[in-house]
N, C-alpha and C positions, 0 to 999 in steps of 0.2 A: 423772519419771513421764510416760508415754508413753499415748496410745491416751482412749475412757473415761474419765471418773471412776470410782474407786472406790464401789461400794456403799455405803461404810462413810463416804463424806463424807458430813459431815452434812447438807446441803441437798438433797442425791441420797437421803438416808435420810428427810426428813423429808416428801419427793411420796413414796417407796415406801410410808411408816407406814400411811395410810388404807387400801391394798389389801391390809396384813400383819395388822391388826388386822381386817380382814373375813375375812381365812382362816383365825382364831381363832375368830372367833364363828360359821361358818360347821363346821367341825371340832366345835366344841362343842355344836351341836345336832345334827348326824349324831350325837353319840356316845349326846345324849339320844334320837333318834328310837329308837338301837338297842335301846338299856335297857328303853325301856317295851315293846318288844316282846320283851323277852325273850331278848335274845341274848349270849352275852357276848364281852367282849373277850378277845382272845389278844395277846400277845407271842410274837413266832418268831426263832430266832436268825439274824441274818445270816448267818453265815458255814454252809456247808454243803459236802454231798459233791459235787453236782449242783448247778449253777446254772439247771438247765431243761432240755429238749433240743429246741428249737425250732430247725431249720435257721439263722432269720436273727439270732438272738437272740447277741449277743455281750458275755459275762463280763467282773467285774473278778476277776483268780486269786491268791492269797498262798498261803502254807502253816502250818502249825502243827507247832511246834518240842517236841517232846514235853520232860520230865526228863530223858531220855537220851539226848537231842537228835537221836532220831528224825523225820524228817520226813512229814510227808504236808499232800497237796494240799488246797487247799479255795477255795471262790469265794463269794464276795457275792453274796446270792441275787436272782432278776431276779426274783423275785416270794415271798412267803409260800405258795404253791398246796402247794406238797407239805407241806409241815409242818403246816399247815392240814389237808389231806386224813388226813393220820395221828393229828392230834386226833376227827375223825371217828370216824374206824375206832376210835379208843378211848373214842368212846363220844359225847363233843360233840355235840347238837342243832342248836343255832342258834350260829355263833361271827363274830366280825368281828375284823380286824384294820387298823390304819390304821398307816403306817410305812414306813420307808425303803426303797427297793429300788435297786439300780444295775446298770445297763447299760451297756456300754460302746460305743463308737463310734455314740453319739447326743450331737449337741449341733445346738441351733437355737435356733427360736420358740416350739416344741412340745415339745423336747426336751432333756434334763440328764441327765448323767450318775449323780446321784442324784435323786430325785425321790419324791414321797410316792402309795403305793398306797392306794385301799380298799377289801377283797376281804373278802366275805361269803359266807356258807353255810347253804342249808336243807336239812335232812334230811326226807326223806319228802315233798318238794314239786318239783314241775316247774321249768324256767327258767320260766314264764308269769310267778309271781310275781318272776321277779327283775325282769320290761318294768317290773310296776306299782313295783317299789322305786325302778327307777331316775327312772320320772315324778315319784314323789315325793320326789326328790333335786334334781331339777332346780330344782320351784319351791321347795323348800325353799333351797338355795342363795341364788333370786335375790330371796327374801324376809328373807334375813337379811344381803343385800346390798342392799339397799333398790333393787333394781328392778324395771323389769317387762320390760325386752328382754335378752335377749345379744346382743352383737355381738364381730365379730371376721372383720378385712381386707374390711370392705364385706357382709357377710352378715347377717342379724339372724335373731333365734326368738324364738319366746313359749315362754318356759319355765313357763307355767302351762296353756299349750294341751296337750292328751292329743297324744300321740308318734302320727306315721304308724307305721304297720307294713307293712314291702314286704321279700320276697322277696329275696334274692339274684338268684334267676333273673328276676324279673318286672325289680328292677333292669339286669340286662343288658340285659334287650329293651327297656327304655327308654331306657337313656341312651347303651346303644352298638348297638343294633339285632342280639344276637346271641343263640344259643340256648345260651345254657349248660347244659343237660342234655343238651340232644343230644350232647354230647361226653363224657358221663356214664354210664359201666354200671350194670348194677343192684349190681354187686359192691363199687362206690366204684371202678376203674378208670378213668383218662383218656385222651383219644383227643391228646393232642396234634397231632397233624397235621389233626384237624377243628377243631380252637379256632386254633389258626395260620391255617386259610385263613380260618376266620371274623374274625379280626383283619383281615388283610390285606382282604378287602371291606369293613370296616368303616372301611380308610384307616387303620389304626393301624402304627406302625413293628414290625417284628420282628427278631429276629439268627435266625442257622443255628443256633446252640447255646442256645435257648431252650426250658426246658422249659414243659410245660402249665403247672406254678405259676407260672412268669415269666411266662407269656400271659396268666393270669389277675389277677395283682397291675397287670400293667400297665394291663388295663380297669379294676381299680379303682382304681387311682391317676387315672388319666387322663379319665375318664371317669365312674366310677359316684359317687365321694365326694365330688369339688366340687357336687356334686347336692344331695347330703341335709343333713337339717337344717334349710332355710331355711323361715322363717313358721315351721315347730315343728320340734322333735326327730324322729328318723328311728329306728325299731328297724330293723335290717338283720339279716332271719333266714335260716334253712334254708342254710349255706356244706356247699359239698361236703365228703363225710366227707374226702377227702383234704386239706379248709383245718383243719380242726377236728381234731388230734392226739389232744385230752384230753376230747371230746366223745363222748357215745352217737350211734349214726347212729340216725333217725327211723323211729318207728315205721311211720308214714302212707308214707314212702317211700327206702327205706334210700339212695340214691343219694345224701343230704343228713343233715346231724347235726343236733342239737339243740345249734346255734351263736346266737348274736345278737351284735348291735357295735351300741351306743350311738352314735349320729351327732349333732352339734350345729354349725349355721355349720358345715358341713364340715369339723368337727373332731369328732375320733375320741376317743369318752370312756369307753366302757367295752367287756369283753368275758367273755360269759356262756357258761354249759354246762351243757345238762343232763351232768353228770358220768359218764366210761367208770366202770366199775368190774371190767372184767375185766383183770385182770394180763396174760395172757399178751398178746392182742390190743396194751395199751398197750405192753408192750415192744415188739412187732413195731414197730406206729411210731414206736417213739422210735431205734430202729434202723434205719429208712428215715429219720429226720429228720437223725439225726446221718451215714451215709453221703451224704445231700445238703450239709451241712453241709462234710463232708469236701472232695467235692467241686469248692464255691463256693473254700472259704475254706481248706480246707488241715488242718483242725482239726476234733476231736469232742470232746463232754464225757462223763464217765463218767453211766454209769446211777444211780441212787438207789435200790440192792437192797430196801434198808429201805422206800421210798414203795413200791415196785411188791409187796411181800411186806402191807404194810398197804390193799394195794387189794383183796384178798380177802379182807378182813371188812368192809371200810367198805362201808356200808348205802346205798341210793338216796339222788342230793341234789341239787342243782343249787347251782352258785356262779359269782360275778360279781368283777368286779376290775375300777375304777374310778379314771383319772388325778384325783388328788385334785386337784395343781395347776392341772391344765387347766380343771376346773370353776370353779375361782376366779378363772381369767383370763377367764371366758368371763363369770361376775357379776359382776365388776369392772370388765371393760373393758379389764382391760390386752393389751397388745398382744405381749408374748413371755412367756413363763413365770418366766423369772429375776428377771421385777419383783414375782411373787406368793411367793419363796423369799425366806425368812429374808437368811443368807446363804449365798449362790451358792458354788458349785465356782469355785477361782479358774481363769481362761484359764493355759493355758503361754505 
């Protein structure tokens, strides 16, 4: 045996036990917070037609082997969102679902190949109330972890302080001095070559083959997210309709959707929407997502006929999806995510 100890020594399982047993009890009163407001829980099936169609988003694929040993494709869903979405449309009010999801080519401090979501749904209510669910998630976490800070890589929050609220845009101009709507139509169009030079005065690196999305991830990686979070939680709203696929763009100023990301110690915890509910519109982008997809990576995933046919009855809602494990490590203390899993995905 090589590298690591195993999870599964004992001495190495019994420092993990205390953080395992906190994302038990931590799980078990989300479940009760749900309850009493009336929500219910759902179970969705892993396996699907569509694993998503988010350009960066990358599947695990198998197939299913019929009686007649016909084959067809199928992937491990990167999130519950569509089947969720189609519980809706049939009728569902308030529903949660907490469980497995997997992604591929993620592994870190932050990130596992399987990892546990929890994605909730209101009908007939704005993302507003998804800010206040998610404040009340935070300190509920760090109360049934018996703290009062999170920390994580030198950063800390009061997870009982109310969350700042800041802009996407107002973010740029703070932490990297740039105007990101000026590079913004009212149509949700991008100017690419005004956010480029805006990069480059801002002393940020660029390539030739960069597009606006690449310009923009980079100011947030680089610049806007090691920001947020610190002393409290951070809502990060208003992302241009072209960051937000599965988002309505905003009434007050279409140029922006009814986006938000949960920020904590500069870790990224959740991600909210007021909910598109027009079919044709979301195909188009999931069409422009997947021909970028193409593009990067060589690769597209099929459409989800059946989700985009159930988005013309599904009724006004807004839903949120939250790294379950992240929050655990962030109440705990631990310092990569694989010390808050059961057990881990093994290394190759």
């Amino acid at each position: 045996m090589t590298g690591a100890s195993p999870w599964w020594t004992p001495h190495i399982h019994a420092d993990r036990r205390p953080r395992l047993m906190a994302r038990n009890t931590i799980a078990n009163a989300l479940r009760s917070w749900f309850a009493t407001r009336d929500f219910v829980e759902v179970a969705t099936s892993a396996l699907q037609v569509s694993p998503g169609n988010e350009a960066h988003l990358a599947a695990f694929a198998t197939e299913a082997i019929g009686p007649d040993a016909s084959r067809q494709p199928l992937y491990l869903h990167t999130s519950p969102e569509f089947a969720c979405k189609k519980l809706l449309a049939a009728g569902e009010r308030r529903i949660f679902s907490l469980g497995a999801v997997w992604r591929n080519r993620e592994r870190g401090p932050l990130h596992h190949p399987e990892f546990t979501m929890l994605e909730w749904y209101r009908v007939g209510e704005t993302y507003r109330s998804l800010m206040a669910d998610c404040a009340e998630f935070l300190a509920l976490a760090a109360e049934k972890a018996g703290t009062k800070r999170f920390r994580f890589r030198g950063r800390e929050a009061d997870p009982f302080a109310e969350p700042e609220r800041l802009s996407v845009a107002e973010a740029f101009f703070a932490y990297a001095g740039i105007d990101l709507l000026a590079t913004v139509a009212a149509d949700g169009g991008t100017d690419r070559d005004a956010l480029h030079e805006a990069l480059v005065r801002a002393g940020l690196r660029t390539a030739p083959d960069d597009s606006w999305a690449d310009l923009f991830s980079r100011v947030m990686v680089e610049k806007v997210e090691p920001a947020l979070g610190q002393g409290r939680a951070t809502i990060l709203y208003g992302y241009p309709v072209s960051e937000a696929a599965l988002a309505r763009p905003s009434a007050a100023d279409p140029r922006v959707a009814e986006r938000f990301e949960l920020y904590c110690c500069g870790v990224e915890l959740a991600n909210a929407f007021g909910e598109l509910t027009d079919p044709a519109e979301q195909r188009r982008r999931f069409v422009a997502e997947m021909d970028e997809k193409e593009r990067i990576y060589g690769e597209r995933y099929p459409l989800d006929e059946d989700f985009l046919a159930a988005l013309a009855i599904m009724p006004q809602a807004s839903g949120s999806a939250l790294g379950f494990d992240r929050l655990v490590m962030l109440a705990t203390g631990a310092q990569k995510i694989e010390d808050v899993i059961w057990a881990p995905v093994a290394m190759p």
